[in-house]
C-alpha positions as CSV (number, residue, x, y, z in Angstrom):
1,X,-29.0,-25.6,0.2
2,X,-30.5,-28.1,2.7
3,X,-31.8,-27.3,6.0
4,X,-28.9,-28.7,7.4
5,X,-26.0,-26.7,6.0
6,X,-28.0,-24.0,6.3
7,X,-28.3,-24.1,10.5
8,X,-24.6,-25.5,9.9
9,X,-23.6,-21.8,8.3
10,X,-25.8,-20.1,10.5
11,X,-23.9,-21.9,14.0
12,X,-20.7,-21.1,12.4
13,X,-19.7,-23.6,10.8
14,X,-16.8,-23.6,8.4
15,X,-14.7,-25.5,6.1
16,X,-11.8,-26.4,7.8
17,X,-8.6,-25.3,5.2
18,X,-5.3,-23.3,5.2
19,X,-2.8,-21.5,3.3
20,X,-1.5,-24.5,2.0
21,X,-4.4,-25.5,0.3
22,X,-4.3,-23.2,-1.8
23,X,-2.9,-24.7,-4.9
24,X,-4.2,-22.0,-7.4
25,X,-0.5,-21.0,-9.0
26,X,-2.1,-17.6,-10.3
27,X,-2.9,-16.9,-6.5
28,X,0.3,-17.3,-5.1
29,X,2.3,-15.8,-7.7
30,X,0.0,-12.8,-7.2
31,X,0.7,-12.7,-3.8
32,X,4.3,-12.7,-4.5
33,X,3.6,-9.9,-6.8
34,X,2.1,-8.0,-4.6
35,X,5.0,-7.8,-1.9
36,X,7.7,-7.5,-4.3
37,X,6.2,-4.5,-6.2
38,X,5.1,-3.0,-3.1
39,X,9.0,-3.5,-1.5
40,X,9.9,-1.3,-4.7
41,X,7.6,1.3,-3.6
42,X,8.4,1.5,-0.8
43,X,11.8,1.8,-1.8
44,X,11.4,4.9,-4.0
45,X,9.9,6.7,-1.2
46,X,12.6,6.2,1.5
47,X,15.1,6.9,-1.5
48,X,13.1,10.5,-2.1
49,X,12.3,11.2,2.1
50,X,16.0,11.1,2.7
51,X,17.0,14.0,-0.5
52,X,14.2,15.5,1.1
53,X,15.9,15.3,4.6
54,X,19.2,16.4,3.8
55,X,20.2,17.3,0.2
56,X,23.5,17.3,0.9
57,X,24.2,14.5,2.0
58,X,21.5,11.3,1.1
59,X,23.1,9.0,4.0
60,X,21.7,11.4,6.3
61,X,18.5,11.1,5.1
62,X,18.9,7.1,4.6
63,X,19.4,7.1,8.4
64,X,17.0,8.8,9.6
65,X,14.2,6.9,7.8
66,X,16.1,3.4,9.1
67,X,13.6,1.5,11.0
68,X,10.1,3.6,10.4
69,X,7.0,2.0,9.2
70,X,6.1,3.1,6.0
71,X,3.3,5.3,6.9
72,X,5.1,7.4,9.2
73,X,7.8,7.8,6.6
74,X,5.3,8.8,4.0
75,X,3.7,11.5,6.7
76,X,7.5,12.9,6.5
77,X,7.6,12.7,2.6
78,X,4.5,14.8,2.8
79,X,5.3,17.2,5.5
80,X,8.8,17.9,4.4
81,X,8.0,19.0,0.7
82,X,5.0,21.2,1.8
83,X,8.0,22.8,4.3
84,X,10.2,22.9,1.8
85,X,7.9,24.8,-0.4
86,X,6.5,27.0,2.3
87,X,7.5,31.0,1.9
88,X,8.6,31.1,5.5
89,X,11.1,28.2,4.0
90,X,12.7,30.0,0.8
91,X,12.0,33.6,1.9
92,X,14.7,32.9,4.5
93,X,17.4,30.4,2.5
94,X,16.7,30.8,-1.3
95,X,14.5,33.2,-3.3
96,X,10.9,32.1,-3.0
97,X,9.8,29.7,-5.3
98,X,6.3,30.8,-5.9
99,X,5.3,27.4,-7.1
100,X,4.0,25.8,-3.7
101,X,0.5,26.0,-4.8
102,X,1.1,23.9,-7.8
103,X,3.3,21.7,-5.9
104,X,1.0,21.1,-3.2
105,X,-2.1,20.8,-5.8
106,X,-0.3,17.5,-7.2
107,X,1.0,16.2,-4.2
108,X,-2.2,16.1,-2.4
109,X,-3.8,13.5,-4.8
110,X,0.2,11.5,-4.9
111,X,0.3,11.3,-0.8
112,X,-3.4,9.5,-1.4
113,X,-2.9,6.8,-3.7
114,X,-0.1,5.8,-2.3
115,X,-1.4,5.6,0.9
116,X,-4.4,3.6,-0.2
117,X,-2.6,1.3,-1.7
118,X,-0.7,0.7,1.7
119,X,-3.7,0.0,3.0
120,X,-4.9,-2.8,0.2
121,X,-1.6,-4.1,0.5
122,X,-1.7,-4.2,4.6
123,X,-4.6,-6.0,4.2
124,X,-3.1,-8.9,2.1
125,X,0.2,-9.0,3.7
126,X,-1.5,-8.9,7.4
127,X,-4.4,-11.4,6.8
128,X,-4.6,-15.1,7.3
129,X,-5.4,-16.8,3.9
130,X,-7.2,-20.2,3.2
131,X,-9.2,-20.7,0.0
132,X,-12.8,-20.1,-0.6
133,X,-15.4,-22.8,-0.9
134,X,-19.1,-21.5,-2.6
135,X,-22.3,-24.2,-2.0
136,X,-22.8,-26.6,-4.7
137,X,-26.7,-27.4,-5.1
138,X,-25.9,-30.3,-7.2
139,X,-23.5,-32.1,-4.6
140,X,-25.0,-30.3,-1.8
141,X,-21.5,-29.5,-0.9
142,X,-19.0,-26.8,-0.4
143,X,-16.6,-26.6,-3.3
144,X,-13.1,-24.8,-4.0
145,X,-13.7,-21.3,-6.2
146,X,-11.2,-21.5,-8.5
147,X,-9.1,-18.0,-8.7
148,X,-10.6,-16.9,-5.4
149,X,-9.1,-17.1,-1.9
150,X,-10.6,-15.7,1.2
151,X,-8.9,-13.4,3.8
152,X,-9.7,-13.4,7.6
153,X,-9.0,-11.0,10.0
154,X,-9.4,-10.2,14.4
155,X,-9.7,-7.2,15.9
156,X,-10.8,-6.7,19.3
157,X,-13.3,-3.8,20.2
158,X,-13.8,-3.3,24.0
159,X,-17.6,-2.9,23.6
160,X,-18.1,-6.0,21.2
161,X,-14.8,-7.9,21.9
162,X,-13.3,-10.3,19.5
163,X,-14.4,-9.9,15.8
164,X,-13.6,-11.7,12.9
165,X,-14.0,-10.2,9.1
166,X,-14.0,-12.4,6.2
167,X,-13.4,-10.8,2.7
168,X,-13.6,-13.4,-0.9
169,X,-10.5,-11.9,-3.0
170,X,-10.8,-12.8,-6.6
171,X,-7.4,-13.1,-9.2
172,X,-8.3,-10.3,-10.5
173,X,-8.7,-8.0,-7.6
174,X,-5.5,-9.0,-6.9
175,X,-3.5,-8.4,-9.9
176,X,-5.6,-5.0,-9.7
177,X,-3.9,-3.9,-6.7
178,X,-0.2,-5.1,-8.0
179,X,-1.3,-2.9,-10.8
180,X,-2.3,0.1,-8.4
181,X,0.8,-0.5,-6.8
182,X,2.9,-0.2,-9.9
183,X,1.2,3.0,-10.9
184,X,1.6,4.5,-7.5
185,X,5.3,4.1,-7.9
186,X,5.5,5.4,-11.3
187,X,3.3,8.9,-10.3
188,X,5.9,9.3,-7.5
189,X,8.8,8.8,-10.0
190,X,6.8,11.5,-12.5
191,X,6.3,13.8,-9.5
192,X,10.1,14.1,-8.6
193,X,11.0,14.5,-12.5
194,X,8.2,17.3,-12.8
195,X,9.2,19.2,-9.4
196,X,13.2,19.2,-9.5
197,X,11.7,20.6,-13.5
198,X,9.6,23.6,-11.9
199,X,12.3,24.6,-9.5
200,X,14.9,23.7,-11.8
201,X,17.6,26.5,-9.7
202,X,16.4,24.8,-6.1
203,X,15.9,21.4,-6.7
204,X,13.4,19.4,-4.0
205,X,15.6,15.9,-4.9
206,X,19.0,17.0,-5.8
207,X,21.2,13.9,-7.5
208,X,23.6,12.1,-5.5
209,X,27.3,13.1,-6.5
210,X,29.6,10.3,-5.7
């Protein structure tokens, strides 16, 4: 790298591009990806809050979760089945259950990946996109990676004020994450099989009778 671009990266500088130069078609369709198999998760888990809310009646439930983020309606997934589970619960409406400990031992690790995988995803969804450039010594220029894009972020600190974070995504990291995303959704679907199976008399997400 010359001695220019180098005091030209060091002041700052940057190539100037946007989301629309992005013309990798692998990129954008994982970006679609990504949002539609997340929408899907997220999905499943307002579909499983509200039996959790009322299992009589799913509407209930359905209108209760209307409106909340998806964090705060997984914090009520997760609260509601450990209450559900809990002896004060079934010691006082149905016979105890005496399975919260292993319900608890697999929902712990569940309530995790999902919620790291909110995270990833925010990150995506929330970011500003433009593609990213790597120096060329040959051309002593900045060229286009191919299957890589580069996110930027602000956040404002009150000791530091305004910051900027930059992160290089590859393809691959991001048809990782619409993997992740996938899988998250299918160990939520194996957890509501496997509970209503353990407490087949009481079930946690009782079927819908229309």
């Amino acid at each position: 790298m010359t001695a220019a671009w180098a005091k030209l990266r060091e002041l700052g500088f940057e190539v100037k591009t946007y989301m629309a130069d992005i013309d990798d078609d692998g990129l954008l369709r994982t970006f679609g990806t990504v949002a539609l198999d997340f929408s899907e998760l997220e999905e499943l888990l307002v579909h499983y809050t509200a039996k959790v809310i009322d299992p009589t009646d799913h509407a209930i439930g359905l209108a209760t979760l209307a409106g909340l983020d998806f964090r705060k309606i997984l914090e009520i997934f997760d609260t509601l089945i450990r209450e559900r589970t809990s002896l004060r619960y079934t010691a006082v409406r149905n016979p105890p259950w005496k399975k919260t400990e292993q319900i608890e031992a697999r929902l712990k690790p569940l309530v995790s990946m999902i919620d790291k995988v909110r995270e990833r995803r925010n990150h995506i969804v929330h970011a500003y996109w433009r593609p990213s450039f790597a120096y060329d010594a040959a051309s002593d220029s900045f060229i286009q990676t191919p299957e890589a894009a580069e996110s930027i972020k602000h956040y404002r600190k009150t000791d530091r004020g305004h910051i900027t974070t930059r992160t290089r995504w590859t393809l691959a990291e991001l048809q990782t994450l619409s993997t992740d995303i996938r899988e998250a959704a299918h160990q939520l679907n194996d957890f509501v099989t496997w509970a209503n199976a353990l407490v087949a008399k009481h079930k946690l997400f009782p079927e819908e009778d229309y």
